[in-house]
N, C-alpha and C positions, 0 to 999 in steps of 0.2 A: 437937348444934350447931344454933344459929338460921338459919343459913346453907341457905335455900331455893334450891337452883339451877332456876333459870328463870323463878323469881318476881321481880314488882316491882311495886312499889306505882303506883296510880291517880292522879294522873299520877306516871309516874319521876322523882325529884330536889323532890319537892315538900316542900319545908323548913317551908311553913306548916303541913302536915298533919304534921309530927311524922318524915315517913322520910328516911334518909338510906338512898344506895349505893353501895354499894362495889364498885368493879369489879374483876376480880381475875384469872381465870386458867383455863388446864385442871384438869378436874377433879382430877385423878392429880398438879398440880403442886403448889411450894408456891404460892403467890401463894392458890391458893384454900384453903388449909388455914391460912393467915397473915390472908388477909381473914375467913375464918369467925371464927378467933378473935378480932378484931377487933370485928367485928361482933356476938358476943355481949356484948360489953367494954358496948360500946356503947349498946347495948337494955337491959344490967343496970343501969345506972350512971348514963347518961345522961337524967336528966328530959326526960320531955317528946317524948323520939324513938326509934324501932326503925331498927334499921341490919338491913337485909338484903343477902349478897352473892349480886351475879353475874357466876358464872362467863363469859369470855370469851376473845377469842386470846390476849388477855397483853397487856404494854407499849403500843405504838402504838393499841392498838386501843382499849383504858383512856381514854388521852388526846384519841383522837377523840372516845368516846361523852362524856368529859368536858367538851369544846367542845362538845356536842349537847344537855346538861342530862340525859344520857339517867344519869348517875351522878356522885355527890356527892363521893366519895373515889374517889380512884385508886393502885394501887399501881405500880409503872413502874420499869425500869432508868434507871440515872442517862445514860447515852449517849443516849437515847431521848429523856429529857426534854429534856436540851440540846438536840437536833435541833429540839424542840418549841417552845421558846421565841425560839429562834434563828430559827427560819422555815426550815430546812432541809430536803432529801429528803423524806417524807411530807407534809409539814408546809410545804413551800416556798410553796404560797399562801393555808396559813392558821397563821398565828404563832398557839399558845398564850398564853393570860396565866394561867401557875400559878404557885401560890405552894406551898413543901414545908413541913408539918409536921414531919419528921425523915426522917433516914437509919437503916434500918431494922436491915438486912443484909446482908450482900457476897454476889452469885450467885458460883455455880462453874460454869465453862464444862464440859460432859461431852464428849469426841467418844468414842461406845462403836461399837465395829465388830464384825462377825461373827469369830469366828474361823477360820473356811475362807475369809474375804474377801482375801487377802493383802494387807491394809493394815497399813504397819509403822509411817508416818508421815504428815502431813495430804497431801503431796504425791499418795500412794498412791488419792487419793479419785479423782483422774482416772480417767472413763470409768467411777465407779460408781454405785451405786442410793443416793441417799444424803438422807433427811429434811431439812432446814434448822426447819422447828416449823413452827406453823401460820403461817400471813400475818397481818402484821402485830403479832406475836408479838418481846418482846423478844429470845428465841432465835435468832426469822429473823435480826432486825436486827444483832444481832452473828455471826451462823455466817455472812454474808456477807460481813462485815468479813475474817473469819477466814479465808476460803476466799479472797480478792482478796491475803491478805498471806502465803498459801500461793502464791501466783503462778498462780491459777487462776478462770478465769472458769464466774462462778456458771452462766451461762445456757448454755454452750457447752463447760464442759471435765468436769461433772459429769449424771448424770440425777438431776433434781432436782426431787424431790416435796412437796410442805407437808402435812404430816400430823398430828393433834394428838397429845400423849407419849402416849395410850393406845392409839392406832392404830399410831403407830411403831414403838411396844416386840412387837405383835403382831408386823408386819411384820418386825423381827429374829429372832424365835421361829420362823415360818414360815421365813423366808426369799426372802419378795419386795423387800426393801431388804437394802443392803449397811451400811451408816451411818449414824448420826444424831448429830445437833449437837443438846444441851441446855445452857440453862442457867438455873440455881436455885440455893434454900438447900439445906442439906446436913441429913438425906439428903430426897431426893425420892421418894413414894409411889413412883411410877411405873420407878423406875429400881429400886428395893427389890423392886418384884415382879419386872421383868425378868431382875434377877440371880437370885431365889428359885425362878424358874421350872425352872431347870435346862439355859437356853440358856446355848451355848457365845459368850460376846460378853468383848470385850476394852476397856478404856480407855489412849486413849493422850493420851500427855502435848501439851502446844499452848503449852507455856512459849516456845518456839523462835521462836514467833510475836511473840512481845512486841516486841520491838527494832521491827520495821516496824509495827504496830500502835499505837505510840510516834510515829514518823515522820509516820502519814497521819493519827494523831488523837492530839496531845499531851495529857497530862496527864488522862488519860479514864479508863483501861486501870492496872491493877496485878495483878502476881506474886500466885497462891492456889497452895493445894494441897487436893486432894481426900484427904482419910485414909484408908488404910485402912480404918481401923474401921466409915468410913460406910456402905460395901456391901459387907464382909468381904472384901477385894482382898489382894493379893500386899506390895502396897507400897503405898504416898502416890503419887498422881498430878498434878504439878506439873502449873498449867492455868492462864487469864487470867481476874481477877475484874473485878465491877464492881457500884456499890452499888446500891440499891433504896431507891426512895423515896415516903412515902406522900405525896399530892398534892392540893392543891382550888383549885377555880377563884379568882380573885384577888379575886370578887366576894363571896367566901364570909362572913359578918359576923363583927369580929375577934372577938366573946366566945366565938362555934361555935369556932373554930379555938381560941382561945387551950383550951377546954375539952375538945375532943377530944385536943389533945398533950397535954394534965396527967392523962389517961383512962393512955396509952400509958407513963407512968410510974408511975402510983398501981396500976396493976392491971397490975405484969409479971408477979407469979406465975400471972395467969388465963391471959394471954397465952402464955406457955411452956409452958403444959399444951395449949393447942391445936396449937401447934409448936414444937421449940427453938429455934428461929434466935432467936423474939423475945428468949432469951436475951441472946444476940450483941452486941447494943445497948447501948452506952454514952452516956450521957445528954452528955459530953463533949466528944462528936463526933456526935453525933444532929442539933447544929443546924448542920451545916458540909456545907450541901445543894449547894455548887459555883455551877454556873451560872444554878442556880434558885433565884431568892430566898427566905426566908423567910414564909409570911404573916404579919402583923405580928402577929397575936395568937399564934402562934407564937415569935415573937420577945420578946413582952412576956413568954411564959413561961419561957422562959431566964434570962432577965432579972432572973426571980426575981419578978413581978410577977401 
């Protein structure tokens, strides 16, 4: 994979020099195994430019360094971006201007707990050791949601650590955390080791959540299930999804964009061989990016143009 973690070209975001970047995620998650293959997509195919990814917190944090020039593409939960364009919470003094190339993937929210932890339900999290992902991390941004429509305050009803998936999954293994909130495509490196490791950890279901989830952010939030098959479990683990969207500043010139979404369609068999999610993606609903417009080259490639 071209996908350099920690490198970035002289200057970052500099489109006349040929780079483009991608920002993406924990190393162990998808977001950086989705932007690698992306990013090879991209350097193969695309004349003229190398796409290198970097690794980062995830969601929020994408979005800022994307306000910063500091990366070209961003991958990002759809709740996130809304906030971003909206001028809300992280974002309250500085409104994003993104435009979406498509909607990628749906995350699956994980809550996995110890098994000696006696956590039977989210309520159970009260008074424990419990991850939320790193800061600024689309994970944080919803396991807080999650934890408020469980009736529990993030700062005061739980101990609550931000830890990135490779450090949390240790922390479960050990046993200096009780819980951690994930959420990604299916399956996630990080959670595939955690279970292969041979620690005793459980997944519980967060469907229950939905209904007020609903109430304090409409039309945001949809019903997923985690399958079995994805981490060889007991059953399907009903949980709350939300899509993933790849993202560039509004400034971005429409032929780059209209050329990079016709990349994400012409080359899905490369892409799925880097992860399956990019499977997932139906070109149908790829451009039904919600609150985040379209960039117009973007739009014209729908369009059939």
């Amino acid at each position: 994979m071209l996908a350099l973690a920690g490198c970035a070209p002289e200057p970052p975001g500099d489109l006349r020099a040929g780079h483009l970047v991608v920002g993406t995620g924990n190393t162990t998650g998808v977001f950086y195994q989705v932007g690698g293959a992306y990013a090879d997509v991209i350097t193969a195919h695309l004349s003229g430019f190398e796409a290198i990814v970097a690794p980062t917190a995830g969601s929020a944090d994408n979005l800022l360094r994307l306000g910063q020039g500091d990366v070209d593409i961003a991958l990002t939960f759809a709740d996130v971006a809304a906030d971003a364009v909206r001028g809300r919470g992280t974002f309250a003094e500085s409104p994003r201007q993104l435009r979406a190339l498509a909607v990628v993937y749906q995350n699956y929210t994980h809550l996995v707990v110890r098994a000696d932890a006696r956590i039977k339900s989210p309520a159970d999290l009260r008074g424990k050791r419990v991850s939320t992902g790193t800061v600024n991390s689309g994970t944080e941004f919803l396991a807080l949601r999650l934890l408020r429509a469980a009736g529990l305050d993030p700062d005061r009803d739980i101990r609550r650590v931000s830890l990135s998936l490779s450090a949390t999954t240790r922390g479960l293994e050990d046993g200096t955390i009780d819980a951690t909130f994930w959420s990604g495509g299916l399956p996630t490196v990080g959670i595939t080791e955690l279970v292969g490791s041979g620690a005793r950890v459980s997944f519980l279901p967060l469907d229950g959540l939905l209904p007020e989830l609903d109430r304090l952010f409409p039309a945001t939030y949809a019903a997923g299930s985690i399958p079995a098959s994805a981490y060889g479990l007991p059953g399907d683990i009903p949980t709350v999804s939300v899509g993933n969207l790849v993202v560039v500043d509004a400034a971005m010139p429409e032929s780059l964009a209209h050329d990079l979404t016709a990349l994400i369609f012409e080359h899905r068999e490369e892409l799925v061989a880097g992860h399956p999610e990019w499977g997932s993606m139906l070109r149908d609903n790829a451009g039904r990016t919600g609150v985040v417009p379209l960039h117009p080259g973007a739009q014209r490639f729908y369009q059939g143009g």
